[in-house]
PASEBA-1860 file (N, C-alpha, C; in nm, 3 decimals):
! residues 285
1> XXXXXXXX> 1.129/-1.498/2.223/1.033/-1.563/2.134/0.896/-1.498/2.149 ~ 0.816/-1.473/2.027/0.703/-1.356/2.045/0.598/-1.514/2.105 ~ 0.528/-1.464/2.104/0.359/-1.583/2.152/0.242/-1.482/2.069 ~ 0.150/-1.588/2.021/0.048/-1.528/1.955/-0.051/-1.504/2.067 ~ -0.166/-1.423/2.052/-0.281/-1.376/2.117/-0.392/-1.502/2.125 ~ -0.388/-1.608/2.033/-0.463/-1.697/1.967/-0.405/-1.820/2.075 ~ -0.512/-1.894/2.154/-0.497/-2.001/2.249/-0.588/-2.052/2.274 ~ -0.590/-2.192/2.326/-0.671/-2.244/2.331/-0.624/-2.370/2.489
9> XXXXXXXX> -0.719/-2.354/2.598/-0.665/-2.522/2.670/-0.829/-2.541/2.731 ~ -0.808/-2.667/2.776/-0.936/-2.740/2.840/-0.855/-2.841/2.898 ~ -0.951/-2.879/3.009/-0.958/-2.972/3.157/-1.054/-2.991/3.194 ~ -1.028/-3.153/3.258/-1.177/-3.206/3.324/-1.115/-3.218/3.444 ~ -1.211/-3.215/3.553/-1.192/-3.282/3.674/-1.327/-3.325/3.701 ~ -1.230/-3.481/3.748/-1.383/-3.579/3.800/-1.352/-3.531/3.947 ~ -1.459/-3.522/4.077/-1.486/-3.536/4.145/-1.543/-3.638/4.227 ~ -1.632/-3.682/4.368/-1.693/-3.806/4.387/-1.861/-3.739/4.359
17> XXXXXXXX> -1.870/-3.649/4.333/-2.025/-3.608/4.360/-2.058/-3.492/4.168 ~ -1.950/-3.492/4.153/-1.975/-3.395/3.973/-1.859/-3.404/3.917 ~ -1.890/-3.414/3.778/-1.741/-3.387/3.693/-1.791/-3.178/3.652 ~ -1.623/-3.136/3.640/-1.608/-3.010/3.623/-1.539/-2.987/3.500 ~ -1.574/-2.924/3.451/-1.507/-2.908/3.313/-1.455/-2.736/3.266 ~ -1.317/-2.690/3.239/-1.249/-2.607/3.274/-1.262/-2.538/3.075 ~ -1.300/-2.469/3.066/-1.236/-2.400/2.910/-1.173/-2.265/2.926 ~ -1.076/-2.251/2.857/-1.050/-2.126/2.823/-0.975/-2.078/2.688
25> XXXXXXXX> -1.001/-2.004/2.604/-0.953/-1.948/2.481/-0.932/-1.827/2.480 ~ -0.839/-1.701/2.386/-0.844/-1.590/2.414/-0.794/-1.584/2.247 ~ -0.840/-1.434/2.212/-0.819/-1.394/2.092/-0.750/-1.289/2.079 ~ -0.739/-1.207/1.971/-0.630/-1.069/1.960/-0.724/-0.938/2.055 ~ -0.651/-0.888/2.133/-0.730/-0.735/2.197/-0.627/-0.654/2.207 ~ -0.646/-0.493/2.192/-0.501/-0.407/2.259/-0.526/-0.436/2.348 ~ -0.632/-0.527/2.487/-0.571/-0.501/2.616/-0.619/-0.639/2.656 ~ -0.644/-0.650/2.764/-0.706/-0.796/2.824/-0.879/-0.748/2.839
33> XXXXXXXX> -0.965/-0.843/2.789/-1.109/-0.818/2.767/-1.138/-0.993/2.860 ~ -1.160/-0.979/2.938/-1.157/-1.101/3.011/-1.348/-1.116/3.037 ~ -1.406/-1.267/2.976/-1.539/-1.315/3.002/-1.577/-1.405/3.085 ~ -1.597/-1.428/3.184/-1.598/-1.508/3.290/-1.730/-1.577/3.298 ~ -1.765/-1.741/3.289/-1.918/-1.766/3.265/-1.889/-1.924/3.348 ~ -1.942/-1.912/3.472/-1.909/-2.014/3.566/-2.070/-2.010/3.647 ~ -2.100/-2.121/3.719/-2.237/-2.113/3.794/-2.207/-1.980/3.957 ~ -2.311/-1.964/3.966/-2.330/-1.873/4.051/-2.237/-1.842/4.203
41> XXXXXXXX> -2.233/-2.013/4.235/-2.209/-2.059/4.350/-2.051/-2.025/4.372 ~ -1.973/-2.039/4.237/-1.833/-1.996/4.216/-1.798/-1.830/4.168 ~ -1.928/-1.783/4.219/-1.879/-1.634/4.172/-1.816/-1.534/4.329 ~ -1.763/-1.620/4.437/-1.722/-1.548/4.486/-1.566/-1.564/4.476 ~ -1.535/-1.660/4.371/-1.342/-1.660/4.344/-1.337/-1.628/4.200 ~ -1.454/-1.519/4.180/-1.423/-1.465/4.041/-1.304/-1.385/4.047 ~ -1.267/-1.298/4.137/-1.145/-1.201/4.161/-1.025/-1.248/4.156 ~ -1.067/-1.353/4.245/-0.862/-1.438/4.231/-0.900/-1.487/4.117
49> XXXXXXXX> -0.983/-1.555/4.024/-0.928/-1.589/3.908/-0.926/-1.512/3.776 ~ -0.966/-1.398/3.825/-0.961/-1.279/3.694/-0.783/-1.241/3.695 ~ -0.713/-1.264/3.836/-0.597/-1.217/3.880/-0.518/-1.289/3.826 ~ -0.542/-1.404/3.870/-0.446/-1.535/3.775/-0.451/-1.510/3.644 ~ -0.537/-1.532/3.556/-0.581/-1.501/3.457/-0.510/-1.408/3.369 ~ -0.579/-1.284/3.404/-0.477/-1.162/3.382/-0.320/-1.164/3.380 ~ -0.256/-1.237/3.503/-0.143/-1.196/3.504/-0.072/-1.270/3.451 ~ -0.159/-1.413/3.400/-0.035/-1.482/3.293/-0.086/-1.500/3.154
57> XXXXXXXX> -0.156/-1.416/3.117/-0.253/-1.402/2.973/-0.174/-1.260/2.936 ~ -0.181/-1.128/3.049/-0.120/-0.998/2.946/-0.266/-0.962/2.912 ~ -0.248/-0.977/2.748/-0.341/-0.920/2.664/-0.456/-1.014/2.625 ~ -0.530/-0.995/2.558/-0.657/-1.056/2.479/-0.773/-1.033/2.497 ~ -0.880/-1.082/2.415/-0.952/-1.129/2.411/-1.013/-1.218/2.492 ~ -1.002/-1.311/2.623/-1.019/-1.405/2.705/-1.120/-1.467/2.781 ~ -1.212/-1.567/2.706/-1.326/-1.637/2.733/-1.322/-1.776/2.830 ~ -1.332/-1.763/2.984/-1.299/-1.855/3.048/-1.455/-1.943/3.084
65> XXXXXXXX> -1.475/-2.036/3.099/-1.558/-2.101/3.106/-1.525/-2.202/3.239 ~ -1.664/-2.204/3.324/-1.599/-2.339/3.436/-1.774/-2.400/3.445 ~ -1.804/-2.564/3.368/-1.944/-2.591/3.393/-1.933/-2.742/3.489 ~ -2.032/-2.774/3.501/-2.057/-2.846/3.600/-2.165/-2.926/3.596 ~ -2.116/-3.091/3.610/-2.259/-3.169/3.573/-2.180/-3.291/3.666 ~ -2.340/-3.326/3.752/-2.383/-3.363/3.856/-2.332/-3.538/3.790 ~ -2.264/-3.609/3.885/-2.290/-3.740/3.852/-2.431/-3.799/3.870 ~ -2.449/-3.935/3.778/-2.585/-4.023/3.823/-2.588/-4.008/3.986
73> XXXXXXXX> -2.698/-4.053/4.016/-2.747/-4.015/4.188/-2.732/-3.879/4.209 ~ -2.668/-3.788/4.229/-2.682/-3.666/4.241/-2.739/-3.560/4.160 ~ -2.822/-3.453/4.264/-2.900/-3.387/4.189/-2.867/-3.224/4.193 ~ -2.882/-3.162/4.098/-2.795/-3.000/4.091/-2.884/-2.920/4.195 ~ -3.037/-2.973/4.198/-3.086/-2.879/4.262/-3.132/-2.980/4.435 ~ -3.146/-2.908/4.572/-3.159/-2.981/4.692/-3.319/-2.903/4.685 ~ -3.420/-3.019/4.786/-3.568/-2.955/4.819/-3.522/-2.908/4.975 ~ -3.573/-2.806/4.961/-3.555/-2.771/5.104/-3.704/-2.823/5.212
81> XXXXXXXX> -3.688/-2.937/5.259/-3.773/-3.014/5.334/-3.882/-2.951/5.411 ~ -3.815/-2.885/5.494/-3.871/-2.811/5.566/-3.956/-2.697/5.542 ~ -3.924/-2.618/5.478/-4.004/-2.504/5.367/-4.079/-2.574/5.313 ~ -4.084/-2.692/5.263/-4.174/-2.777/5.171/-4.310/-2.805/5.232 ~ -4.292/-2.858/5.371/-4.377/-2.865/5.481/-4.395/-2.755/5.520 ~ -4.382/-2.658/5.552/-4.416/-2.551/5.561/-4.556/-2.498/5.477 ~ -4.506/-2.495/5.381/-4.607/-2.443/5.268/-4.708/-2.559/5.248 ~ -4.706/-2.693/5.265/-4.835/-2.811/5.278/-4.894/-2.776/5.383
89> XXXXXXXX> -4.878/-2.715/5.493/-4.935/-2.710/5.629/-5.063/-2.626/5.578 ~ -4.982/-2.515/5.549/-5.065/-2.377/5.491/-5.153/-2.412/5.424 ~ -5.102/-2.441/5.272/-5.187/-2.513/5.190/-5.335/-2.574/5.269 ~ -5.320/-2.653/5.339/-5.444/-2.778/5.394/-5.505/-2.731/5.448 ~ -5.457/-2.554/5.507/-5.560/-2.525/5.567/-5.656/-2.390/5.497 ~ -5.619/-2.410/5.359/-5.700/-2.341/5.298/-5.745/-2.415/5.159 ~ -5.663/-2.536/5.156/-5.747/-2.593/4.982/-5.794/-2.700/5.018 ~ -5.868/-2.775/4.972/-5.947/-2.901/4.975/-5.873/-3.021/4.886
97> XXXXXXXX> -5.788/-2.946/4.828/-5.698/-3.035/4.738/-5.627/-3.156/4.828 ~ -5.619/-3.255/4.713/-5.555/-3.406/4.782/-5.390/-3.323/4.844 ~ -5.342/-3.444/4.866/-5.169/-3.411/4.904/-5.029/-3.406/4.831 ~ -5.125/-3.515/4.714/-5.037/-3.480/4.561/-5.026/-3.361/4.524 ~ -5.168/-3.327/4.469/-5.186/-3.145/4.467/-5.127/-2.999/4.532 ~ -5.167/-3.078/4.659/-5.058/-2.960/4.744/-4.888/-2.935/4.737 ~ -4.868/-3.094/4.726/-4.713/-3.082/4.725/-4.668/-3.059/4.565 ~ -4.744/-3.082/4.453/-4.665/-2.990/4.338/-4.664/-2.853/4.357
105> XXXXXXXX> -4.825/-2.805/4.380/-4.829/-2.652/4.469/-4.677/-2.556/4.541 ~ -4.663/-2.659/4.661/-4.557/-2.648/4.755/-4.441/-2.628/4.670 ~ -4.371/-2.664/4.582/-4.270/-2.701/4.529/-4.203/-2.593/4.453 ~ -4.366/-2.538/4.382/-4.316/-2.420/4.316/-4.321/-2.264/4.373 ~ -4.320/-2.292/4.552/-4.310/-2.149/4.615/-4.178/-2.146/4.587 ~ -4.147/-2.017/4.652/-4.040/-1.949/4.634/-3.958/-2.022/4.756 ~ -3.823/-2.011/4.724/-3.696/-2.094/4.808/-3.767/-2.263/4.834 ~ -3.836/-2.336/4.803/-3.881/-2.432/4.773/-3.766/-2.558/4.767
113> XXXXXXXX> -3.717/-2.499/4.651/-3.571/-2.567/4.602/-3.452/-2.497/4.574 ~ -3.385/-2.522/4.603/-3.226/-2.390/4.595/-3.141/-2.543/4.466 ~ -3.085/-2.440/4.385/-3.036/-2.506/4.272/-2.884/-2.555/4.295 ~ -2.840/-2.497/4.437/-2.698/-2.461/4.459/-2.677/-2.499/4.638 ~ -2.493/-2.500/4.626/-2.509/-2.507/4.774/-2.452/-2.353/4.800 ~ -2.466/-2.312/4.910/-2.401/-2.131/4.914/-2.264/-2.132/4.952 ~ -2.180/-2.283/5.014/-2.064/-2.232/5.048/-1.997/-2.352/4.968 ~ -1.888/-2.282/4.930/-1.775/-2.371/4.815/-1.678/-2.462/4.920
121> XXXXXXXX> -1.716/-2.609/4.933/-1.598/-2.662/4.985/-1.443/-2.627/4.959 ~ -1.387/-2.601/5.046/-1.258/-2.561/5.042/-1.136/-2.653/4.938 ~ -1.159/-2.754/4.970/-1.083/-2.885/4.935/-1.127/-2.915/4.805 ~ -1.223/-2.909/4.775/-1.305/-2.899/4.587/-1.231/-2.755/4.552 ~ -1.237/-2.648/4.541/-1.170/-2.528/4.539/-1.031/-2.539/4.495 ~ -0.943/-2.604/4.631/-0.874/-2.626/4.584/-0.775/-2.702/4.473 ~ -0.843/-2.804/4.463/-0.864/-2.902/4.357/-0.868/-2.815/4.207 ~ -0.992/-2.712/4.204/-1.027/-2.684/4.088/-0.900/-2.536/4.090
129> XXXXXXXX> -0.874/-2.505/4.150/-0.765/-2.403/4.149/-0.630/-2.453/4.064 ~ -0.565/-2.579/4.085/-0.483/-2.643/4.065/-0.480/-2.670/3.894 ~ -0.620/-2.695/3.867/-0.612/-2.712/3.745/-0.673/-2.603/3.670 ~ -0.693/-2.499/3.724/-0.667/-2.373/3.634/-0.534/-2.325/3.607 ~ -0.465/-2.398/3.669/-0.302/-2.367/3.624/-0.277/-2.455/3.504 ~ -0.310/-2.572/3.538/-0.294/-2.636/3.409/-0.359/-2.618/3.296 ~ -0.427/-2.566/3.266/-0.554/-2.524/3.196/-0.469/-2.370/3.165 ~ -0.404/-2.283/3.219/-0.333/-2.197/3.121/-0.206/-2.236/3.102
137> XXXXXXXX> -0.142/-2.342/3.199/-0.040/-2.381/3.082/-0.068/-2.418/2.972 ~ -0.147/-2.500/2.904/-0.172/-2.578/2.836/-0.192/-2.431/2.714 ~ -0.270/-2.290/2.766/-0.309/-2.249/2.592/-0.122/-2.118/2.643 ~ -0.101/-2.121/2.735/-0.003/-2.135/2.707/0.122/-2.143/2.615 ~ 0.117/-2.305/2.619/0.182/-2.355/2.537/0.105/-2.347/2.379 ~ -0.006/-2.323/2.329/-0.060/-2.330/2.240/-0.021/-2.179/2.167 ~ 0.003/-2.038/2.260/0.014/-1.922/2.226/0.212/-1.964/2.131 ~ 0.262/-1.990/2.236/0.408/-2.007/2.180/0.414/-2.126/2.091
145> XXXXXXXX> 0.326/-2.170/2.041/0.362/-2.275/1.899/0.254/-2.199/1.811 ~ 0.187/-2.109/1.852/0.134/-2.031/1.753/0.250/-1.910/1.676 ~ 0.278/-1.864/1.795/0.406/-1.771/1.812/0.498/-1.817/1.702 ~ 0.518/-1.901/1.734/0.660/-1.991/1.687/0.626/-1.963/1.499 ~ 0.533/-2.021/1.467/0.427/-1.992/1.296/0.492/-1.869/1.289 ~ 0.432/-1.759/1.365/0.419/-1.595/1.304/0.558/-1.568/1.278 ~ 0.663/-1.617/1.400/0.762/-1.578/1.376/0.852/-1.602/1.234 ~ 0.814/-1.756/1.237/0.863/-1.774/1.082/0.837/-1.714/0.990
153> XXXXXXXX> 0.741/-1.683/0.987/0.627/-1.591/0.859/0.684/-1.408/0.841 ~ 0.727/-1.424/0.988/0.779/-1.271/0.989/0.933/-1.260/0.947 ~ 0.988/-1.308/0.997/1.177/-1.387/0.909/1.148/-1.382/0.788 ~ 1.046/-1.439/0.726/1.074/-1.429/0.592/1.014/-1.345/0.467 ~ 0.905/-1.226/0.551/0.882/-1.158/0.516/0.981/-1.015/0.509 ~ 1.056/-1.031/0.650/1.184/-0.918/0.654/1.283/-0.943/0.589 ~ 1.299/-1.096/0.528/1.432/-1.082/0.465/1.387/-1.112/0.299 ~ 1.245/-1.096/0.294/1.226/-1.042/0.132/1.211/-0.892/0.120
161> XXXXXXXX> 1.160/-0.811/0.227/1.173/-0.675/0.160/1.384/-0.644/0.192 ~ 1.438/-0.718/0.268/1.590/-0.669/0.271/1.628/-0.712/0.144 ~ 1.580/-0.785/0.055/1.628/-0.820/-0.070/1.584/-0.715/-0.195 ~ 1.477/-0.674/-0.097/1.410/-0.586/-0.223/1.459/-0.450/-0.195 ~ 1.544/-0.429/-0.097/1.579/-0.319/-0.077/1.722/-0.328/-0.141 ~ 1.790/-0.445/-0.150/1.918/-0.474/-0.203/1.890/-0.433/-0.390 ~ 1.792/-0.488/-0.419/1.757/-0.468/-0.543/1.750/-0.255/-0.585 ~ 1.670/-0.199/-0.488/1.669/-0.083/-0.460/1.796/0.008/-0.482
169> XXXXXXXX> 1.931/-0.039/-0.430/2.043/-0.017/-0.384/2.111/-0.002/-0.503 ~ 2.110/-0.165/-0.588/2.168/-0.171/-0.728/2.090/-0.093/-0.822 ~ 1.971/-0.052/-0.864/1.903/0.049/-0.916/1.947/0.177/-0.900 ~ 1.945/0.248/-0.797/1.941/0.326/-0.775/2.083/0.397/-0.891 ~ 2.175/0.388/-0.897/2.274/0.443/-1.028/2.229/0.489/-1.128 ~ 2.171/0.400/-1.144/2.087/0.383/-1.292/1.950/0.483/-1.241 ~ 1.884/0.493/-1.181/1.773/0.585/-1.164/1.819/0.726/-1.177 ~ 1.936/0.762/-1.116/1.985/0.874/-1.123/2.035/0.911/-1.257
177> XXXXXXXX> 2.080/0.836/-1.302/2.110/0.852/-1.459/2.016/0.887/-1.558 ~ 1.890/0.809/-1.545/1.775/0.796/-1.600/1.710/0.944/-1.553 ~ 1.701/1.007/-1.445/1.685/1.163/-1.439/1.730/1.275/-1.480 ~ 1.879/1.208/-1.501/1.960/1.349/-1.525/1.927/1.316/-1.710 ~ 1.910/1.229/-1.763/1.902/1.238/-1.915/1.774/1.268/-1.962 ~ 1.638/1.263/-1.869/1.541/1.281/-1.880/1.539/1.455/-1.864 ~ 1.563/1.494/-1.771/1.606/1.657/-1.740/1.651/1.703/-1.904 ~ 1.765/1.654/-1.940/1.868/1.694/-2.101/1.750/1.632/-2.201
185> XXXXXXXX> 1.697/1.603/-2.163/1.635/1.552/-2.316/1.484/1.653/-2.308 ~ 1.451/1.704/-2.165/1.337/1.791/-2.147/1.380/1.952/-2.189 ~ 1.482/1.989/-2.159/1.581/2.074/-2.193/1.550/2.098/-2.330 ~ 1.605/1.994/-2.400/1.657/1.979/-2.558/1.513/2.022/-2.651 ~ 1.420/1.936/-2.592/1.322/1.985/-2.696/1.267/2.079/-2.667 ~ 1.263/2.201/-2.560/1.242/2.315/-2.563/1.305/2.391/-2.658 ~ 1.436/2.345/-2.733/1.489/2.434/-2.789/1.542/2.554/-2.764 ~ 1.566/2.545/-2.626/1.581/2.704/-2.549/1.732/2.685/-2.575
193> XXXXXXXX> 1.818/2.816/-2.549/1.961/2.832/-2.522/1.968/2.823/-2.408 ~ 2.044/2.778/-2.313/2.098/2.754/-2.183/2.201/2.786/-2.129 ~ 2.261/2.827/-2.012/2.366/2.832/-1.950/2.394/2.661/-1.925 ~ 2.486/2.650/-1.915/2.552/2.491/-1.863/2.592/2.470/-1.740 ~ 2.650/2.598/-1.720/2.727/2.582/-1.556/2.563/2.620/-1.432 ~ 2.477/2.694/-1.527/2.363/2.708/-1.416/2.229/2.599/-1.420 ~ 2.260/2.504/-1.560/2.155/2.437/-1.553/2.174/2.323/-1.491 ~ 2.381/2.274/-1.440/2.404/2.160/-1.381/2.373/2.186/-1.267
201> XXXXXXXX> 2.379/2.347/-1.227/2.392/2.351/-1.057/2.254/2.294/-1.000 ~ 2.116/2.341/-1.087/1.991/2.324/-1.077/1.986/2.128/-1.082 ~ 1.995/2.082/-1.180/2.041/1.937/-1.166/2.074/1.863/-1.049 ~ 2.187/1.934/-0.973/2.250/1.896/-0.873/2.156/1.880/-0.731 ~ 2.115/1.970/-0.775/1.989/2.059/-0.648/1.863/1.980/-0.670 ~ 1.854/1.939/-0.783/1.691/1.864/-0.841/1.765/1.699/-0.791 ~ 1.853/1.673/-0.836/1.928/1.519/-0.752/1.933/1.514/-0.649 ~ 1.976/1.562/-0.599/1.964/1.582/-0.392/1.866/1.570/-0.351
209> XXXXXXXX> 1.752/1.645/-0.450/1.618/1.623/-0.364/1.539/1.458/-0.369 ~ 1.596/1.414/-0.491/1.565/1.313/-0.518/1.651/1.164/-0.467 ~ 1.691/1.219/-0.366/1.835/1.115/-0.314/1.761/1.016/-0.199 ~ 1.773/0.926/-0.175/1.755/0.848/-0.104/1.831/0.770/-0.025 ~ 1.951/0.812/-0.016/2.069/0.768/0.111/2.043/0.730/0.199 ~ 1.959/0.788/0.249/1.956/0.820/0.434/1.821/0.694/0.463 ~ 1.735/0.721/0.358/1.623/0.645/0.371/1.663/0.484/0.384 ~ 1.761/0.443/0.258/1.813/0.332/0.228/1.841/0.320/0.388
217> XXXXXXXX> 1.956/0.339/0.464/2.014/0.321/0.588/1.931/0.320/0.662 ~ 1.876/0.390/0.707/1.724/0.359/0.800/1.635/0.264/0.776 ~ 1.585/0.253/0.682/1.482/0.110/0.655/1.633/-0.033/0.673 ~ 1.731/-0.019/0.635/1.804/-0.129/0.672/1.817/-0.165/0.797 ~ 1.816/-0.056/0.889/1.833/-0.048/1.017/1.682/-0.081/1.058 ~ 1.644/-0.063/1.072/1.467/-0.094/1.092/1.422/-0.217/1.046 ~ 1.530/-0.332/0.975/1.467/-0.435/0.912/1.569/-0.502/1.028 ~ 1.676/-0.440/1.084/1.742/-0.560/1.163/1.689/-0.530/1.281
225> XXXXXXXX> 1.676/-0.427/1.356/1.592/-0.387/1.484/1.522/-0.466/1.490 ~ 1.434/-0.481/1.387/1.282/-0.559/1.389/1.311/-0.723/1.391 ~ 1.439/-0.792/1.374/1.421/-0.894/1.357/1.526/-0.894/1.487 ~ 1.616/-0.843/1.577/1.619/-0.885/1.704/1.546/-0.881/1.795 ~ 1.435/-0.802/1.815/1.302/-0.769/1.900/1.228/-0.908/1.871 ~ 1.248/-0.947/1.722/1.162/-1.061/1.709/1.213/-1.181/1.805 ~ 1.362/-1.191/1.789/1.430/-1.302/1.846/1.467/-1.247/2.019 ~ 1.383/-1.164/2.084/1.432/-1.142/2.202/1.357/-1.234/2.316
233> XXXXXXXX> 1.416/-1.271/2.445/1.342/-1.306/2.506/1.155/-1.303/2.534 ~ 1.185/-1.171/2.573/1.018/-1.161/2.548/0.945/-1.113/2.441 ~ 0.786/-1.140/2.452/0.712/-1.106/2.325/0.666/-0.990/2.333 ~ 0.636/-0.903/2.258/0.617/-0.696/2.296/0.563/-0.720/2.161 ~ 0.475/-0.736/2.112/0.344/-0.685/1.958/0.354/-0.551/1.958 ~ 0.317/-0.495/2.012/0.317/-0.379/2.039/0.485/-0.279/2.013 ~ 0.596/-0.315/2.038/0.713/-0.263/2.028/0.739/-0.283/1.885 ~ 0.697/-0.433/1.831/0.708/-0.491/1.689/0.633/-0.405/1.552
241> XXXXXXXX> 0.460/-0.345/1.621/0.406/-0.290/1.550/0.452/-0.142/1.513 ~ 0.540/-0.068/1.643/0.619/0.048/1.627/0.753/0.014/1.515 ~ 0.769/-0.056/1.558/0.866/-0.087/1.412/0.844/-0.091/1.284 ~ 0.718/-0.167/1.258/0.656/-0.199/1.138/0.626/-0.039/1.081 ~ 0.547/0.035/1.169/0.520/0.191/1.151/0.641/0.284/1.095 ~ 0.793/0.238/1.125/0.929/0.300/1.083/0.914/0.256/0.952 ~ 0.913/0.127/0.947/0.969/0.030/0.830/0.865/0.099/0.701 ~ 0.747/0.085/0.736/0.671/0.167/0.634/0.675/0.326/0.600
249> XXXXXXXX> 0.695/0.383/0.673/0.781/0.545/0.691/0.875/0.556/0.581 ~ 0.988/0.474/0.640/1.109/0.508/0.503/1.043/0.413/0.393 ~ 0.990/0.335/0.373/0.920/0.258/0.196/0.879/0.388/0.142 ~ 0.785/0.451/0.233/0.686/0.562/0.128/0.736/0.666/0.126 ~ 0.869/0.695/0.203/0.969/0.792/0.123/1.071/0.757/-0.014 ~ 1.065/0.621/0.014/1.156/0.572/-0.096/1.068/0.548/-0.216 ~ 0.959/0.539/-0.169/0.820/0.517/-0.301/0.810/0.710/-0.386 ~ 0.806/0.840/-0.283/0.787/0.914/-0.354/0.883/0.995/-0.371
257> XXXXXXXX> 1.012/0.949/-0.358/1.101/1.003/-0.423/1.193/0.936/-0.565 ~ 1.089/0.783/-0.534/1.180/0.725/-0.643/1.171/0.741/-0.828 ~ 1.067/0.828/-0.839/1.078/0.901/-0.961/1.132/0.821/-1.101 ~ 1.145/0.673/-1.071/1.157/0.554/-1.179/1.076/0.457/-1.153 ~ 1.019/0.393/-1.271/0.942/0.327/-1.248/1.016/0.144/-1.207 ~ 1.139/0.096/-1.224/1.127/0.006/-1.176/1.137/-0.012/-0.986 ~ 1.231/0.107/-0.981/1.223/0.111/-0.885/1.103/0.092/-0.737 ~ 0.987/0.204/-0.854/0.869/0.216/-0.755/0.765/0.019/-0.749
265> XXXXXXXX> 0.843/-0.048/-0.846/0.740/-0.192/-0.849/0.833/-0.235/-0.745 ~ 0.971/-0.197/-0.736/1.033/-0.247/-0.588/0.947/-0.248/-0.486 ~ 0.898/-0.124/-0.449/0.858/0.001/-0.331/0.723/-0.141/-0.319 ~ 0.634/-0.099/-0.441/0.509/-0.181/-0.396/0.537/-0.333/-0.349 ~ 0.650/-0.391/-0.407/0.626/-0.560/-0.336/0.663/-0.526/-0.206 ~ 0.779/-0.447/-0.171/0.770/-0.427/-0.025/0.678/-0.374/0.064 ~ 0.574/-0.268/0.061/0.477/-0.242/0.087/0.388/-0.356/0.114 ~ 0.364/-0.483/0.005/0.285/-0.570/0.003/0.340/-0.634/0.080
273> XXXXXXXX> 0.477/-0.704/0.150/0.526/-0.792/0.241/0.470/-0.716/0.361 ~ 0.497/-0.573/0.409/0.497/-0.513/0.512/0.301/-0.499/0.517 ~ 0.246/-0.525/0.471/0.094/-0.490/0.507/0.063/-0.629/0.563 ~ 0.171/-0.743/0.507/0.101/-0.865/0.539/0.148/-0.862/0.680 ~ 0.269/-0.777/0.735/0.305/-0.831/0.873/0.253/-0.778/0.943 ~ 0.204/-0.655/0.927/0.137/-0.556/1.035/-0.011/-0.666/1.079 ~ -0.092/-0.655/0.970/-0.189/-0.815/0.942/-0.180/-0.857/1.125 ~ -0.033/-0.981/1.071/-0.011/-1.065/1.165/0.001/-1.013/1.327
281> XXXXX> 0.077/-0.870/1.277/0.128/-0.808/1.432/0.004/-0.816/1.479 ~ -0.088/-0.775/1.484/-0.235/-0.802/1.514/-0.254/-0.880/1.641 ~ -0.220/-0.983/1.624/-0.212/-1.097/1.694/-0.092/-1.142/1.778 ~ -0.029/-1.046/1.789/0.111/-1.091/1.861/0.112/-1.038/1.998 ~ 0.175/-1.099/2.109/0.099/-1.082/2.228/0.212/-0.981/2.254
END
């Protein structure tokens, strides 16, 4: 079953001291483009979670998000007390200013207030680890019911150009006919004298070139390839889009050799099914 590139999951976790809130979405990329936008304090398990990440995402586009807001009573940023006093001491002994004064002063030195704590409780960590799993199951599951769409869309785009190739098949008699009388009737109004036995051999030789056998069999073969790859265990966009690249190969041989015109309005609706899937391959993981 293929999975689309296109996902989406989110998670909260309450805590006793902050709720955490988990996003992640990813879009179509040839490779994995991974954005990581979490507070500072969690940037030293950016690595293990680029790893996770990566290794059950593959490909995309991938915008992970982890924010963080402080319950009532608790505050994001701590005063560092001591530094605080520090810098009032100083202060008093050079400003005349009251103690109100000094201590807004104080507040806005440098390391004053730290916004963060520097070491990640282990046990919170782990907590929030847990539900980054759930948090890619979840788009996950959103990629394979996206998946699930394309695939339909792609079934029934392969089994309208196999119809239009069936249509192709029954034509084709008649196209050949329609050449060889077009040839005799180009002949005729030249008014020239002719050999017969040398102008069929030329005919024969001008039909062959114009034959499309082989093409027919190959694009048939290329329409069922493409639809067991679709139905295989795993999803490969990429193996699908090499296909699509065949499938269009033999059309635009069958487009410029087909030298009739109903034939060639065949050629274009198939063309038009096959531009819409490549489109989609786009997005297929």
């Amino acid at each position: 079953m293929i999975h689309s590139m296109t996902g989406y999951g989110k998670s909260v976790v309450e805590l006793p001291t902050k709720t955490i809130r988990l996003e992640l979405k990813s879009l179509n990329s040839k490779s994995l483009d991974l954005n990581m936008r979490m507070p500072s304090v969690y940037r030293a398990k950016e690595l293990e979670l680029r790893k996770i990440i990566g290794t059950q995402l593959g490909r995309g586009k991938v915008d992970f998000s982890l924010y963080v807001e402080f319950n009532k009573g608790e505050a994001a940023s701590k005063i560092n007390t001591e530094v605080v006093k520090g810098y009032m001491k100083q202060l008093e002994n050079i400003s005349s200013s009251d103690a109100v004064e000094r201590l807004k002063m104080a507040v806005r030195m440098p390391d004053a207030v730290s916004s963060e704590r520097e070491e990640i409780d282990p046990k919170e960590w782990n907590i929030i680890s847990e539900e980054v799993k759930v948090v890619l199951s979840k788009i996950q599951d959103y990629r394979k019911d996206e998946g699930a769409v394309l695939e339909k869309d792609f079934s029934k785009r392969i089994s309208k150009i196999d119809k239009l190739l069936e249509e192709v098949v029954n034509i084709d008699p008649e196209r050949i006919a329609h050449v060889r009388e077009r040839l005799h009737k180009g002949i005729a109004d030249l008014k020239e004298k002719i050999d017969e036995n040398r102008f069929e051999q030329e005919l024969i030789y001008y039909i062959e070139k114009l034959d499309i056998t082989e093409e027919k069999i190959r694009l048939k073969n290329h329409l069922d390839y493409f639809l067991k790859n679709l139905n295989s265990n795993e999803s490969n966009g990429k193996k699908l889009a090499f296909i699509g690249q065949e499938i269009g190969r033999e059309i635009n041989t069958i487009g410029s050799k087909a030298n009739f015109a109903p034939m060639q309005k065949l050629v274009v609706q198939m063309k038009d099914e096959l531009e819409k899937i490549k489109e989609q391959l786009l997005n297929v993981l």
